[in-house]
N, C-alpha and C positions, 0 to 999 in steps of 0.2 A: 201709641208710641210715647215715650217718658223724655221728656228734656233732660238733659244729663247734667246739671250744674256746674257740679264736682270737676268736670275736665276744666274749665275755666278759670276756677280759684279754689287749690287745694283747703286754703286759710276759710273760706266761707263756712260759717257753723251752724247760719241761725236763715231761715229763707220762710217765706209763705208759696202757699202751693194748693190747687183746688183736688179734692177727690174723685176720681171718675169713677171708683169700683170699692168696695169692700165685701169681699169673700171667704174661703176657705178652699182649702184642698189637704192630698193627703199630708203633707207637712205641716198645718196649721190656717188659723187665721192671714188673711192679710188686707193691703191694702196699699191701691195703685193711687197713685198719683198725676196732674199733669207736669210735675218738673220736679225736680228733687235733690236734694245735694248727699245725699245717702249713695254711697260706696255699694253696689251688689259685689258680693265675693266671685272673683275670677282672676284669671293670669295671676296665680300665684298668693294672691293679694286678703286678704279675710276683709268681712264684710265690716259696713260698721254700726254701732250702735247709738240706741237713743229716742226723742221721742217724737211723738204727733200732737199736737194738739190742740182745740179748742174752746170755746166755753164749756162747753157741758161732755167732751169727749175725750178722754186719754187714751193714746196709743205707743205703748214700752216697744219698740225695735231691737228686737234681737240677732234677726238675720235680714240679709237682702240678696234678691237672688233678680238677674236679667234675664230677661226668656227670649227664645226664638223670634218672639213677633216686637221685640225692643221694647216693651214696657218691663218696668221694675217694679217685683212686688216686696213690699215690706214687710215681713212677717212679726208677729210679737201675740201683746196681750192687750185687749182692750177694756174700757170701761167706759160707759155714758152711752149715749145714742146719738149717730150721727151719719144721714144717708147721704149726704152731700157737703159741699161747700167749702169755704176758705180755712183752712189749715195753720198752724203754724210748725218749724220744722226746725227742729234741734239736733247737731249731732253732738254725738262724745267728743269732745276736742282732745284731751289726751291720749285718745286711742288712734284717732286719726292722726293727730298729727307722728303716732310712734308708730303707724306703720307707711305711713308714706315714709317716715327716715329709711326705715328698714328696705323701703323698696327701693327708694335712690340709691340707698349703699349697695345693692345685687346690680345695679346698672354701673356705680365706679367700680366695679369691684370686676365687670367686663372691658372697661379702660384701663382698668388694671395690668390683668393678664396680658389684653395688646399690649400696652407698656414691656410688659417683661419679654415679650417674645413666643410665651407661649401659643404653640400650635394646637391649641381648642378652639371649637364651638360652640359659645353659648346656644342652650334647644331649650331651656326652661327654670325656671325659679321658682323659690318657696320663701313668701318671705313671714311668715307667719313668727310671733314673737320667739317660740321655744325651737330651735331644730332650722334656722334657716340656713337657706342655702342655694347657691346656682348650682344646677349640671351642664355639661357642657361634652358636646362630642367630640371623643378624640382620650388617649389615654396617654399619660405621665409616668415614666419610672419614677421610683422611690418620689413620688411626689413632694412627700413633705419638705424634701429638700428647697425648696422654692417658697416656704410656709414666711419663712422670715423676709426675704426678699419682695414678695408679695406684700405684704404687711405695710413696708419698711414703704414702696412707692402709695400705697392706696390712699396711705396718712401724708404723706406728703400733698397727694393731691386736696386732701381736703384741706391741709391751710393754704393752698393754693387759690380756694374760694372761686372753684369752678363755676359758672352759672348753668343751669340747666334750662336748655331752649327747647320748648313745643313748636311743633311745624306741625299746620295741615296741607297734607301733600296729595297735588293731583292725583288721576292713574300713573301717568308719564313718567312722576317725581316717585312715586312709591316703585315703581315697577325698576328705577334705577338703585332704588335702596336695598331691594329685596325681600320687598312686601307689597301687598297688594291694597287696593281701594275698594272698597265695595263699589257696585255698580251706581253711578249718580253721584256719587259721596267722597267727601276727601279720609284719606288715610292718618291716624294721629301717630306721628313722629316723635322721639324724646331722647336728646343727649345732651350729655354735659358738652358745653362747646369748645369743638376740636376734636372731641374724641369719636371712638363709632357712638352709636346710637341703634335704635330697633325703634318697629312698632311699637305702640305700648298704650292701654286705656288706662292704665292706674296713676293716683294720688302721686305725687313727688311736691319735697322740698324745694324752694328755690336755687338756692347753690351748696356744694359739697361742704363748704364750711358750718354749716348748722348741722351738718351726721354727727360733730366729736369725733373722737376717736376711735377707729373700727381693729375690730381683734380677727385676725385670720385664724380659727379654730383648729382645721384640719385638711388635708385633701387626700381623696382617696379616688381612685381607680378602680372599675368595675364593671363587665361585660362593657368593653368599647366606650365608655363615659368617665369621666370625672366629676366627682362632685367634691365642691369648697364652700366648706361651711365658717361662716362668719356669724359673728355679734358687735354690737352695738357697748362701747366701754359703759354709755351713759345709762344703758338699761340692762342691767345687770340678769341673768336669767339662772 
């Protein structure tokens, strides 16, 4: 099992960390970790990049992926020789930090909609740089109509300088929210405070006022779903 870093402090970029394993599979090299502040790609979220490294070992991080049994493998390229021992651990800071914005802005962007009234269900998000977007169960006439109205409350809230609170929540607590706890384990909770909230294992900003100004792209209606695609004004795509 991988210590997750990363749920603790999105901003942490730079950590040491010992090797349990380095291998391969059919996807490539990798290499486990006992703790890590590397992002594995999930819930919507792209993984993140960057290095490993050593005195005599370099290892490039291109993907990271979480497995069934909780350990995180880092995939890349390596150089030097190294079977064991203390690590040091770099991520991309610009990329982290723009897709953790990305991810906050799909969670205001469900504070949103409540705001408006709309009778959707957030069921999933894409927050990937090019193309993001929530869907959401439940469908909209002529949707777009709401494109401006939406927009017009989301920006609002971000100069509102929302803060976003992490909750580890019992069974008890999640089972009131509409999620569940792994068995032994608490459930990681995340909203902008006041608003709803969801489960959630991914990177976020501290509060809505560091997203900038977010652009409501589109919304469209489609076998029983909606989907509202947004951007980020500050990362232009």
């Amino acid at each position: 099992m991988t210590e997750l870093l990363y749920l603790s402090d999105t901003y942490l970029f730079h950590a040491q960390a010992n090797i349990l394993e380095i291998s391969s599979d059919e996807f490539g090299d990798y290499v486990v970790l006992d703790q890590t502040i590397f992002y594995p790609q999930g819930g919507g979220q792209p993984a993140d990049n960057g290095s490993i490294n050593a005195d005599n070992f370099s290892f490039k991080v291109s993907h990271v992926v979480l497995t069934p049994e909780s350990k995180v493998r880092h995939y890349g390229e390596s150089s030097g020789d190294l079977a064991q021992g203390e690590v040091n651990l770099s991520v991309d800071e610009s990329r982290r930090v723009h897709n953790a914005k990305l991810h906050s802005a799909g969670h205001l962007l469900d504070c949103a909609v409540a705001e408006l009234g709309l009778k959707i269900k957030p069921t999933k998000g894409f927050h990937f740089p090019v193309g993001t977007y929530v869907e959401y169960e439940g469908v909209l006439e002529d949707g777009n109509q709401y494109k401006g109205p939406l927009e017009v409350i989301i920006n609002r809230m971000v100069e509102d300088d929302i803060p976003i609170v992490v909750k580890d929540l019992d069974s008890k607590e999640a089972e009131k929210e509409g999620i569940k706890a792994p068995e032994g384990k608490s459930a990681r909770f995340v909203e902008f405070a006041g608003h709803v909230g969801c489960g959630c294992g991914g990177t976020h900003i501290d509060s809505s006022k560091g997203l900038g100004r977010i652009v409501i792209r589109k919304l469209k209606s489609k076998k029983g779903n909606t989907k509202i695609s947004y951007a980020l004004e500050d990362y232009p795509v």
